[in-house]
mmCIF file of the N, C-alpha and C atoms, coordinates in Angstrom:
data_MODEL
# 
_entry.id   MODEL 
# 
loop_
_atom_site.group_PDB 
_atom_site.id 
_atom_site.type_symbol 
_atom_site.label_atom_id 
_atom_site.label_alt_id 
_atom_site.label_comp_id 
_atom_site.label_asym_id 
_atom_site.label_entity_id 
_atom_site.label_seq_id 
_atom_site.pdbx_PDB_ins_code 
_atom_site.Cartn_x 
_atom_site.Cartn_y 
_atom_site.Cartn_z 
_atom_site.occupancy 
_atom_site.B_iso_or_equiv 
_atom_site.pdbx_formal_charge 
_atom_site.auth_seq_id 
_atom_site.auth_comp_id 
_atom_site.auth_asym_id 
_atom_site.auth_atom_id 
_atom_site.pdbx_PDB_model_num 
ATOM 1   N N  . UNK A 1 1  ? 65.461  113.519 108.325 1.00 0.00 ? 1  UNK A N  1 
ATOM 2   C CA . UNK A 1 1  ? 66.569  113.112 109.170 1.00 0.00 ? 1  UNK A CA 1 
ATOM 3   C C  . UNK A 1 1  ? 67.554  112.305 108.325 1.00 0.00 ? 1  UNK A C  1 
ATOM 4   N N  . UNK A 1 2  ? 68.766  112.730 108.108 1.00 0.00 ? 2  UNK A N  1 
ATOM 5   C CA . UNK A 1 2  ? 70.141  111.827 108.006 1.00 0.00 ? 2  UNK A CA 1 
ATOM 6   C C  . UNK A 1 2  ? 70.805  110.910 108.523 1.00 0.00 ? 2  UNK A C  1 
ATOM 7   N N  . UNK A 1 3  ? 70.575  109.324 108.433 1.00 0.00 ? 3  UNK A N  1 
ATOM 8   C CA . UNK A 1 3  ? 71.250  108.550 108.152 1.00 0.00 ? 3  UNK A CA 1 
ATOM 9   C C  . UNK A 1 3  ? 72.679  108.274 107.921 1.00 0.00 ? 3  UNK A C  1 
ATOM 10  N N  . UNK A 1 4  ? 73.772  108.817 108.852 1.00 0.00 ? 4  UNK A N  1 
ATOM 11  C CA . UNK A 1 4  ? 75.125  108.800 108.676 1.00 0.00 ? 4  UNK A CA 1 
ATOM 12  C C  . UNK A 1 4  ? 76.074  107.555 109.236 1.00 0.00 ? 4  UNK A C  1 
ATOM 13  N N  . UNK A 1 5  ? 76.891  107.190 108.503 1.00 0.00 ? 5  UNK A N  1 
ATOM 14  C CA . UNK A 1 5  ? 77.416  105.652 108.516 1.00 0.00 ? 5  UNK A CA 1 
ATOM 15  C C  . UNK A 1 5  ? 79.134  105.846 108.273 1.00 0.00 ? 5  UNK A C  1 
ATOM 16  N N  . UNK A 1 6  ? 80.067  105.394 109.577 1.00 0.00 ? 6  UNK A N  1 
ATOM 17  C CA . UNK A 1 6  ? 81.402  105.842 109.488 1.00 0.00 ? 6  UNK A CA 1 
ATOM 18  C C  . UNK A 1 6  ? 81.879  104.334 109.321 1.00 0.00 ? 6  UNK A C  1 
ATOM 19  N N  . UNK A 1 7  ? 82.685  104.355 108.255 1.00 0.00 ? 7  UNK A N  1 
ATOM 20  C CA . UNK A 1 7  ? 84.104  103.185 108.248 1.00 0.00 ? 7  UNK A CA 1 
ATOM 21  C C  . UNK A 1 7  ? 85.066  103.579 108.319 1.00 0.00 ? 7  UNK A C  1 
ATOM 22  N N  . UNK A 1 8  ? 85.975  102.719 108.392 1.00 0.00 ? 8  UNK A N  1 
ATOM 23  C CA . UNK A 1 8  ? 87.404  103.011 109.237 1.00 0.00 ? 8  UNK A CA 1 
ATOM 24  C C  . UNK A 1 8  ? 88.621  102.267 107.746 1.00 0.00 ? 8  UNK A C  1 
ATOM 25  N N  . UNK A 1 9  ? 89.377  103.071 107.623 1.00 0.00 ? 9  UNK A N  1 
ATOM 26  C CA . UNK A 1 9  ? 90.109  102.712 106.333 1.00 0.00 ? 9  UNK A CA 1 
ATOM 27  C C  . UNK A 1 9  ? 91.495  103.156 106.795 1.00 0.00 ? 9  UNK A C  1 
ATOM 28  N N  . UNK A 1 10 ? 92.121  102.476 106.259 1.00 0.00 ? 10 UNK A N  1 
ATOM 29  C CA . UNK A 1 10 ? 93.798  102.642 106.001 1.00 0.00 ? 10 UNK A CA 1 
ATOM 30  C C  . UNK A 1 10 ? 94.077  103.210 104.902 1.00 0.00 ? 10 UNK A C  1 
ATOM 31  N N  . UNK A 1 11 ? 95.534  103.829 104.748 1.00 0.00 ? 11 UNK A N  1 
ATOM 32  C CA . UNK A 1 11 ? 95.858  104.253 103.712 1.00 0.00 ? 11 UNK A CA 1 
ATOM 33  C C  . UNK A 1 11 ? 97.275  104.466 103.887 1.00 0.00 ? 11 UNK A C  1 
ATOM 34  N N  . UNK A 1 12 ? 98.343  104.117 103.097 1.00 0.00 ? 12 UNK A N  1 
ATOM 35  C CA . UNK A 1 12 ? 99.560  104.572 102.790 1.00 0.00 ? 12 UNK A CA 1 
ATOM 36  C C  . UNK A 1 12 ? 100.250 106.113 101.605 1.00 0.00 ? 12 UNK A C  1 
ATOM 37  N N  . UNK A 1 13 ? 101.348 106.337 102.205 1.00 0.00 ? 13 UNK A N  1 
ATOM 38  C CA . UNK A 1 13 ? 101.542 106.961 100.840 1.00 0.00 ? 13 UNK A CA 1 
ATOM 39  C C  . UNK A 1 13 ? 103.262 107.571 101.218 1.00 0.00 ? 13 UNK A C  1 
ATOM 40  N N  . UNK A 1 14 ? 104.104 107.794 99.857  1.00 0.00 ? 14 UNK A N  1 
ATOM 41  C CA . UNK A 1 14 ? 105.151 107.866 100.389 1.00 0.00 ? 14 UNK A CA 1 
ATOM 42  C C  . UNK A 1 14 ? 106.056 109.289 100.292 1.00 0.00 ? 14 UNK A C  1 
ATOM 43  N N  . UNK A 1 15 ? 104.682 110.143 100.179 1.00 0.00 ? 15 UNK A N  1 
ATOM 44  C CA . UNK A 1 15 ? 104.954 111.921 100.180 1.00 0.00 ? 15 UNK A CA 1 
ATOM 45  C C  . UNK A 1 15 ? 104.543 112.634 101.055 1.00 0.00 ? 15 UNK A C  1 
ATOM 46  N N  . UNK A 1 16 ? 103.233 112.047 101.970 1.00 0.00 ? 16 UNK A N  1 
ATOM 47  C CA . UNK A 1 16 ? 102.701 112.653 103.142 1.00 0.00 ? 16 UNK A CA 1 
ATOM 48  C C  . UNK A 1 16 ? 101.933 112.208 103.685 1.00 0.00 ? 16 UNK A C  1 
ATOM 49  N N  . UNK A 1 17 ? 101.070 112.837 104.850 1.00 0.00 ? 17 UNK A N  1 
ATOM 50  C CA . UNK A 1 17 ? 100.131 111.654 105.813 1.00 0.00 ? 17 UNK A CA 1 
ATOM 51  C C  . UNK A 1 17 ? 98.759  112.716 105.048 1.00 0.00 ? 17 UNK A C  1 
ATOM 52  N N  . UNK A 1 18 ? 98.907  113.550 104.506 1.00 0.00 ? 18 UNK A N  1 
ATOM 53  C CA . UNK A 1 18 ? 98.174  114.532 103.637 1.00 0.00 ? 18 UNK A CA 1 
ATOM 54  C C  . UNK A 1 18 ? 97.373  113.817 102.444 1.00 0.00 ? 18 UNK A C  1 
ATOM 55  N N  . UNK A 1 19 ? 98.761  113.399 101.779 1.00 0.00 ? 19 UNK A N  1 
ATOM 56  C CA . UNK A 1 19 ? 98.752  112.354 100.657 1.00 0.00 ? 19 UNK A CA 1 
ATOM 57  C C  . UNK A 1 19 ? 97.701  110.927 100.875 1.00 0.00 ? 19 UNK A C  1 
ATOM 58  N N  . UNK A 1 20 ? 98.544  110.459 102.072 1.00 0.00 ? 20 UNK A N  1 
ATOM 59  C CA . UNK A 1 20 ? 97.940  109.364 101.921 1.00 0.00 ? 20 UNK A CA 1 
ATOM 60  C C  . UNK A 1 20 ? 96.271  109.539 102.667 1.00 0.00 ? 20 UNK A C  1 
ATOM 61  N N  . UNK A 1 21 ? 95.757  110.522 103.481 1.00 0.00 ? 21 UNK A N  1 
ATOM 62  C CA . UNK A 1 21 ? 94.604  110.667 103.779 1.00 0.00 ? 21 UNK A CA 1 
ATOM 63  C C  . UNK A 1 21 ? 93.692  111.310 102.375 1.00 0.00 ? 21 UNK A C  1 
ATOM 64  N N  . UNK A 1 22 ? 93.952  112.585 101.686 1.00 0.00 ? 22 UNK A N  1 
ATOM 65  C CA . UNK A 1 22 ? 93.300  112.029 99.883  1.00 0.00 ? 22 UNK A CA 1 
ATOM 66  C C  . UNK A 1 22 ? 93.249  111.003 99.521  1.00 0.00 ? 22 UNK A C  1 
ATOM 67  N N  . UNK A 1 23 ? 94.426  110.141 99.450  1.00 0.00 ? 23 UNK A N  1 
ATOM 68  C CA . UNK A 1 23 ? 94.302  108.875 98.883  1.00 0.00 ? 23 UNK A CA 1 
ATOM 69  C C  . UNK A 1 23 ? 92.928  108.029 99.005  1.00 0.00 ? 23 UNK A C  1 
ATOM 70  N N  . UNK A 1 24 ? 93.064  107.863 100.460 1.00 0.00 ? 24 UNK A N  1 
ATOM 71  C CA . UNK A 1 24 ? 91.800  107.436 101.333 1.00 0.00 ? 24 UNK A CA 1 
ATOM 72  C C  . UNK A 1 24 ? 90.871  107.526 100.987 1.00 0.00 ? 24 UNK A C  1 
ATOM 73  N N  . UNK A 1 25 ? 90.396  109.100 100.924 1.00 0.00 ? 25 UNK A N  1 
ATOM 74  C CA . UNK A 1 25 ? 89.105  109.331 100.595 1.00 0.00 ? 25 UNK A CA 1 
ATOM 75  C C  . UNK A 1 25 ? 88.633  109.232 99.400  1.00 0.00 ? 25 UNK A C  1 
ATOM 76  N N  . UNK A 1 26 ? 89.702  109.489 98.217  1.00 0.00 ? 26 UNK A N  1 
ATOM 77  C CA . UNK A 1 26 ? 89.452  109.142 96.519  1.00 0.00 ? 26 UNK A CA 1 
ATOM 78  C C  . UNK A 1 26 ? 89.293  107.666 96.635  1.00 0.00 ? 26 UNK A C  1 
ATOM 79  N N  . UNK A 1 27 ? 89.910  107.102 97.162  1.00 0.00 ? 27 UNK A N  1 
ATOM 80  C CA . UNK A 1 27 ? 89.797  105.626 96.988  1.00 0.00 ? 27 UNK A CA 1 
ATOM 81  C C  . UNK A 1 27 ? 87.871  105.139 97.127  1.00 0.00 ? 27 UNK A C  1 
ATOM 82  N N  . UNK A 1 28 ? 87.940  106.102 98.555  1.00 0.00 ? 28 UNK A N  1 
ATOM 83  C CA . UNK A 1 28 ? 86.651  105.438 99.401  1.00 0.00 ? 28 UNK A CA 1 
ATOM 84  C C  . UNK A 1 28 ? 85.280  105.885 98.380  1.00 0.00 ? 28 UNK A C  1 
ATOM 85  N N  . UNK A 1 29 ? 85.687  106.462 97.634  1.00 0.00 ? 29 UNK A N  1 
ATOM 86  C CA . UNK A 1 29 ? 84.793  107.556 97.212  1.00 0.00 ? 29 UNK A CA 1 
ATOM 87  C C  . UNK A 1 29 ? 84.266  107.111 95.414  1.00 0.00 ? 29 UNK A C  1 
ATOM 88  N N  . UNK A 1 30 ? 85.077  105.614 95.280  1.00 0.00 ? 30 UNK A N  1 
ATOM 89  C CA . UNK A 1 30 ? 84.703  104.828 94.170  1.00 0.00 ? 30 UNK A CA 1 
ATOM 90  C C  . UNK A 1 30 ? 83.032  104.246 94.399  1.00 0.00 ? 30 UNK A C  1 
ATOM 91  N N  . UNK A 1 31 ? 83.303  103.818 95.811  1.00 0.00 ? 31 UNK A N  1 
ATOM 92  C CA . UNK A 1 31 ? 82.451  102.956 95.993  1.00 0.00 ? 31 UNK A CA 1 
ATOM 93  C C  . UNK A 1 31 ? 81.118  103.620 96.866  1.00 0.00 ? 31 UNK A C  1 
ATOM 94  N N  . UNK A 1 32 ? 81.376  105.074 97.719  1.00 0.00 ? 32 UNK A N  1 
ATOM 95  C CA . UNK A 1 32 ? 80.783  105.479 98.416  1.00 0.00 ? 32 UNK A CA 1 
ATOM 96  C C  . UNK A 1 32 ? 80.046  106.641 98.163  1.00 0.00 ? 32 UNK A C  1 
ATOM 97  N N  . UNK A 1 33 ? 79.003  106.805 98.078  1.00 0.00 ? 33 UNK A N  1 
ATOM 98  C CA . UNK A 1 33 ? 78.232  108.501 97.958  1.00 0.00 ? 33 UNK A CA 1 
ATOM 99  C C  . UNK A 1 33 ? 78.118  109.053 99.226  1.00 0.00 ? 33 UNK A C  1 
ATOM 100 N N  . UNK A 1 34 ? 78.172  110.339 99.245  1.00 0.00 ? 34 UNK A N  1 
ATOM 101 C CA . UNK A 1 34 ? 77.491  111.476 99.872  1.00 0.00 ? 34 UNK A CA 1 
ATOM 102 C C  . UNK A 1 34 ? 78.481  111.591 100.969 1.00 0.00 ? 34 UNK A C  1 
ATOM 103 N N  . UNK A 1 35 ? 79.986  111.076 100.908 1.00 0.00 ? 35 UNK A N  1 
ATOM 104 C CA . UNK A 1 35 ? 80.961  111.707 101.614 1.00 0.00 ? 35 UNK A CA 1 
ATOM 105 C C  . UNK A 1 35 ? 80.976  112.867 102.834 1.00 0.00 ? 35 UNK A C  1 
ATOM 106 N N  . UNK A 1 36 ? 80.901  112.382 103.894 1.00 0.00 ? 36 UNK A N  1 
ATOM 107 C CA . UNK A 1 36 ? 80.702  114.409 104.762 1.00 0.00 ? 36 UNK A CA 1 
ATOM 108 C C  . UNK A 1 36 ? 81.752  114.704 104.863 1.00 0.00 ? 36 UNK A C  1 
ATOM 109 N N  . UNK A 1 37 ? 82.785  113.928 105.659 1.00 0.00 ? 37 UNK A N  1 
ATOM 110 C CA . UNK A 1 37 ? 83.554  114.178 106.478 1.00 0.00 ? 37 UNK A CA 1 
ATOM 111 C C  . UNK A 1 37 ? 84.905  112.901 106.546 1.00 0.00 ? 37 UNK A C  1 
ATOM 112 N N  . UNK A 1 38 ? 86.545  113.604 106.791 1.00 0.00 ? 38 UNK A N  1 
ATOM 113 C CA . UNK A 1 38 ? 87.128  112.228 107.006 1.00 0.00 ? 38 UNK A CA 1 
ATOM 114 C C  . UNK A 1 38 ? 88.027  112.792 108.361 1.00 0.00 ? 38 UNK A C  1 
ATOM 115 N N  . UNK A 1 39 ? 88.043  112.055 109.379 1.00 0.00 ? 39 UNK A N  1 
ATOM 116 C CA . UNK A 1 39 ? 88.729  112.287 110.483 1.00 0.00 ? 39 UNK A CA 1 
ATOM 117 C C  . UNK A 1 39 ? 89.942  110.983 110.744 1.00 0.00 ? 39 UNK A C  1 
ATOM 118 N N  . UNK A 1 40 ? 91.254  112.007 110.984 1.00 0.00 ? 40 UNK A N  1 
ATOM 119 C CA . UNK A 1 40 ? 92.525  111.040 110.759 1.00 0.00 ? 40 UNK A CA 1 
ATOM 120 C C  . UNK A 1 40 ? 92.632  110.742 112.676 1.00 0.00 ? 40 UNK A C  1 
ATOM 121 N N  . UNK A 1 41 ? 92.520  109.955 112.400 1.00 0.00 ? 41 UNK A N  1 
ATOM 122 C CA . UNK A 1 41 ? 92.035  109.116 113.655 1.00 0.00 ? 41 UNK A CA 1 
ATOM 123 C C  . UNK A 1 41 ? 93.704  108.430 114.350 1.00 0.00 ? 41 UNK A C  1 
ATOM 124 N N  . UNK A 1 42 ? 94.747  108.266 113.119 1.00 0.00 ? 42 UNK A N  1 
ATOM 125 C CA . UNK A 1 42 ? 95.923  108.137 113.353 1.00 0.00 ? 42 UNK A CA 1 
ATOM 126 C C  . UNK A 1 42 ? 96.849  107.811 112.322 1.00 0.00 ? 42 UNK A C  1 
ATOM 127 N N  . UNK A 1 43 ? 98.145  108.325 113.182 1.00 0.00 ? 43 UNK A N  1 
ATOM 128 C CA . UNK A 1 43 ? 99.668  108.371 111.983 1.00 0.00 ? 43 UNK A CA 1 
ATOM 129 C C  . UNK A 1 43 ? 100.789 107.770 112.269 1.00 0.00 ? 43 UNK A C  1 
ATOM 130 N N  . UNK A 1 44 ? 100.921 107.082 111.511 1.00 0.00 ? 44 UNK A N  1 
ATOM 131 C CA . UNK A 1 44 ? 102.391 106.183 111.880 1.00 0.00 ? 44 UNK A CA 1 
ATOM 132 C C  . UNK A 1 44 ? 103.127 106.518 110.535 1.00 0.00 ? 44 UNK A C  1 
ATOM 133 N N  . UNK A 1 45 ? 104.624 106.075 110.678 1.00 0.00 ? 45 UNK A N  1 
ATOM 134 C CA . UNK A 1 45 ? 105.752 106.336 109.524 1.00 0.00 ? 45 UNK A CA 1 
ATOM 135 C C  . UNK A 1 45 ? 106.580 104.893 109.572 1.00 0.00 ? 45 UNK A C  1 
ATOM 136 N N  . UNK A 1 46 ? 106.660 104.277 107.847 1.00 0.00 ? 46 UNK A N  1 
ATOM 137 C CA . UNK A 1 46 ? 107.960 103.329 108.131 1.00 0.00 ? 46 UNK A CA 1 
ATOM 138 C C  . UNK A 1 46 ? 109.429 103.934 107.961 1.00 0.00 ? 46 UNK A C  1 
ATOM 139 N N  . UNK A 1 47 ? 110.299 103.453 108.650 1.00 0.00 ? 47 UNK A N  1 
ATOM 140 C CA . UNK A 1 47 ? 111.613 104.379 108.563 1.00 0.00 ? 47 UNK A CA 1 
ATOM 141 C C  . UNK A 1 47 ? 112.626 103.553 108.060 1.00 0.00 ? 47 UNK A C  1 
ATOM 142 N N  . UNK A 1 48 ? 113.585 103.104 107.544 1.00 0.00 ? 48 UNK A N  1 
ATOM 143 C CA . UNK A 1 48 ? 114.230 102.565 107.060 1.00 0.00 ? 48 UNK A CA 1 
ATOM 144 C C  . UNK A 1 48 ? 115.467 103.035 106.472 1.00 0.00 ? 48 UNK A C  1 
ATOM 145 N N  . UNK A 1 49 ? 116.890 103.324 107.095 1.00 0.00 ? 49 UNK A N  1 
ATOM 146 C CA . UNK A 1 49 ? 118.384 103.127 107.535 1.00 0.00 ? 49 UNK A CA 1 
ATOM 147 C C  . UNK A 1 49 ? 118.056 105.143 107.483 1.00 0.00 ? 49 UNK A C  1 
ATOM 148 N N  . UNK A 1 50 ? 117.535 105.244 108.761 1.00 0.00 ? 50 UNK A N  1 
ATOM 149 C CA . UNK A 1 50 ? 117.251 106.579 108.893 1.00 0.00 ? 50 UNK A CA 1 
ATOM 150 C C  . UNK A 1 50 ? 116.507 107.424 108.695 1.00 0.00 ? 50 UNK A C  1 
ATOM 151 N N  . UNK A 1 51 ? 115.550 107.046 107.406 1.00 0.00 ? 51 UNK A N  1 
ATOM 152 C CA . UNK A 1 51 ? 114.545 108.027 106.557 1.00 0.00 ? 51 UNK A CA 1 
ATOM 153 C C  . UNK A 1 51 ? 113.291 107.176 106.489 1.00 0.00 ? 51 UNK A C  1 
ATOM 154 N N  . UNK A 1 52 ? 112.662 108.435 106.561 1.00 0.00 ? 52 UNK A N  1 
ATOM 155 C CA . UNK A 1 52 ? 110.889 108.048 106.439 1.00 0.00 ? 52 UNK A CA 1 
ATOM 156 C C  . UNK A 1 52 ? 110.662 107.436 104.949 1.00 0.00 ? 52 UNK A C  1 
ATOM 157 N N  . UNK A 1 53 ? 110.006 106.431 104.994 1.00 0.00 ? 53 UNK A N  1 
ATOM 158 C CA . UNK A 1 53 ? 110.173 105.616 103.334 1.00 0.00 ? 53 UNK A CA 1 
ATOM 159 C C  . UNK A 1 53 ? 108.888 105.508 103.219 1.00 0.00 ? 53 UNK A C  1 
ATOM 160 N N  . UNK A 1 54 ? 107.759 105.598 104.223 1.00 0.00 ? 54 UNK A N  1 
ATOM 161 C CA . UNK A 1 54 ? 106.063 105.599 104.125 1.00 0.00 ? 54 UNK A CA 1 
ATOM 162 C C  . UNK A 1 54 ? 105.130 105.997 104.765 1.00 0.00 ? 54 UNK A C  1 
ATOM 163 N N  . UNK A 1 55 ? 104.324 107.338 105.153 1.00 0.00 ? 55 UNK A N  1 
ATOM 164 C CA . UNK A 1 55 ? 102.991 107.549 105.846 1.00 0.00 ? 55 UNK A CA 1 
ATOM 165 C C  . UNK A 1 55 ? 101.979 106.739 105.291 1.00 0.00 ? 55 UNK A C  1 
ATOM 166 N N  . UNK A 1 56 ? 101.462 106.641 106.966 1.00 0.00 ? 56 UNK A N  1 
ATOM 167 C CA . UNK A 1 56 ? 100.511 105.604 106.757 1.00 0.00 ? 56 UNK A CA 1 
ATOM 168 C C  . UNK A 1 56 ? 99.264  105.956 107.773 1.00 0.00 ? 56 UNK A C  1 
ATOM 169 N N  . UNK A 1 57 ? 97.927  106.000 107.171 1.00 0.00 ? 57 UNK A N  1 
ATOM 170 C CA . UNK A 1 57 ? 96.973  106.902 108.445 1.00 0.00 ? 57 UNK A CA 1 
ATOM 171 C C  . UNK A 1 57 ? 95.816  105.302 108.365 1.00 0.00 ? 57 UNK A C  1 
ATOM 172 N N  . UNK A 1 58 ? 95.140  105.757 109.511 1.00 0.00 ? 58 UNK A N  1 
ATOM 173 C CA . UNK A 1 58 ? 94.410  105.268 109.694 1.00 0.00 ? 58 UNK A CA 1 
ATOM 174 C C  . UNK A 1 58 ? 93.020  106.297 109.710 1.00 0.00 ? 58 UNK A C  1 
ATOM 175 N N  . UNK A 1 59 ? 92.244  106.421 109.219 1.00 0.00 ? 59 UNK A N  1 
ATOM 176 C CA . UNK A 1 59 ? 90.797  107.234 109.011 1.00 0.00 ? 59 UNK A CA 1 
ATOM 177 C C  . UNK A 1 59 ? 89.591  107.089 109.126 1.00 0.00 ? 59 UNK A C  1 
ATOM 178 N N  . UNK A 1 60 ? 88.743  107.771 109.601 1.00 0.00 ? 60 UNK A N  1 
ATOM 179 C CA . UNK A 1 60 ? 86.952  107.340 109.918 1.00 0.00 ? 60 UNK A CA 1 
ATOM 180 C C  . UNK A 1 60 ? 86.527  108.500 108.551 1.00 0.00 ? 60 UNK A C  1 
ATOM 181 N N  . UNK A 1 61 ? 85.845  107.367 107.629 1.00 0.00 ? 61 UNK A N  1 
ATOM 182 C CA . UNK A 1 61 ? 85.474  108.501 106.760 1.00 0.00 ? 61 UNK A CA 1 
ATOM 183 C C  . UNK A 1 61 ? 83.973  108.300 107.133 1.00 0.00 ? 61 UNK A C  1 
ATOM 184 N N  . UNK A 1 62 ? 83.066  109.448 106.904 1.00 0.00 ? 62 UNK A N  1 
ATOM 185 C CA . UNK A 1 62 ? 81.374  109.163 107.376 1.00 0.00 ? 62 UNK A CA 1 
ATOM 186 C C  . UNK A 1 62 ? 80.950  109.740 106.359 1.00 0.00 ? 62 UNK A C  1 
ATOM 187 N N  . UNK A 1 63 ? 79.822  108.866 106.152 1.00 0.00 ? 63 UNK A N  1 
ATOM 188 C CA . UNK A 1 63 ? 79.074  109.024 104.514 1.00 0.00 ? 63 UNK A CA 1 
ATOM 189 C C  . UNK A 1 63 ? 77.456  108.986 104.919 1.00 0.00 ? 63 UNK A C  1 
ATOM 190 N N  . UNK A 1 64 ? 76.883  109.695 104.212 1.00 0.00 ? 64 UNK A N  1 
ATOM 191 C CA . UNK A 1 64 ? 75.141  109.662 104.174 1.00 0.00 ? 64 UNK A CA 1 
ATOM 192 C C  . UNK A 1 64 ? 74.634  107.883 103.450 1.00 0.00 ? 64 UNK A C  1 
ATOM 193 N N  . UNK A 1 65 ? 74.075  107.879 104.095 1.00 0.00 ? 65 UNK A N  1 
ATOM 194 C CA . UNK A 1 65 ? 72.885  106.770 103.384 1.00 0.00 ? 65 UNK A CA 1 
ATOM 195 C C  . UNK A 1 65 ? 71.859  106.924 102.861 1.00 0.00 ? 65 UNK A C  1 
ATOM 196 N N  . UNK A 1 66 ? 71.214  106.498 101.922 1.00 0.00 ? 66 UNK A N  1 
ATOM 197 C CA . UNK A 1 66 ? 70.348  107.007 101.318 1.00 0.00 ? 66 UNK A CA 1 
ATOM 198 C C  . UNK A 1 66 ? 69.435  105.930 101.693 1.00 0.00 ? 66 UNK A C  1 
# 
């Protein structure tokens, strides 16, 4: 039986909500083994004098425990 364990991470980025959800998971993935799955849980944009200047997600990534 598997042992599966979800945290919840932020991430920015200022090319896509794509971008910044890789980001996420490379980031998470310094510190974390056995990666399953990352679910974008949510998306916001900063906008600034008209234009999108940052995606920004919020993510449940879930990882095995050993």
């Amino acid at each position: 039986m598997a042992v599966l364990k979800v945290i919840e991470v932020l991430s920015n980025s200022d090319k896509s909500w794509e971008d910044a959800t890789k980001k996420a998971v490379k980031h998470a993935s310094k510190s974390l083994k056995n990666i399953r799955s990352v679910y974008v849980q949510d998306q916001s944009a900063s906008v600034k004098d008209g234009e999108v200047t940052e995606f920004r997600v919020n993510v449940k990534i879930t990882f095995e425990v050993d």
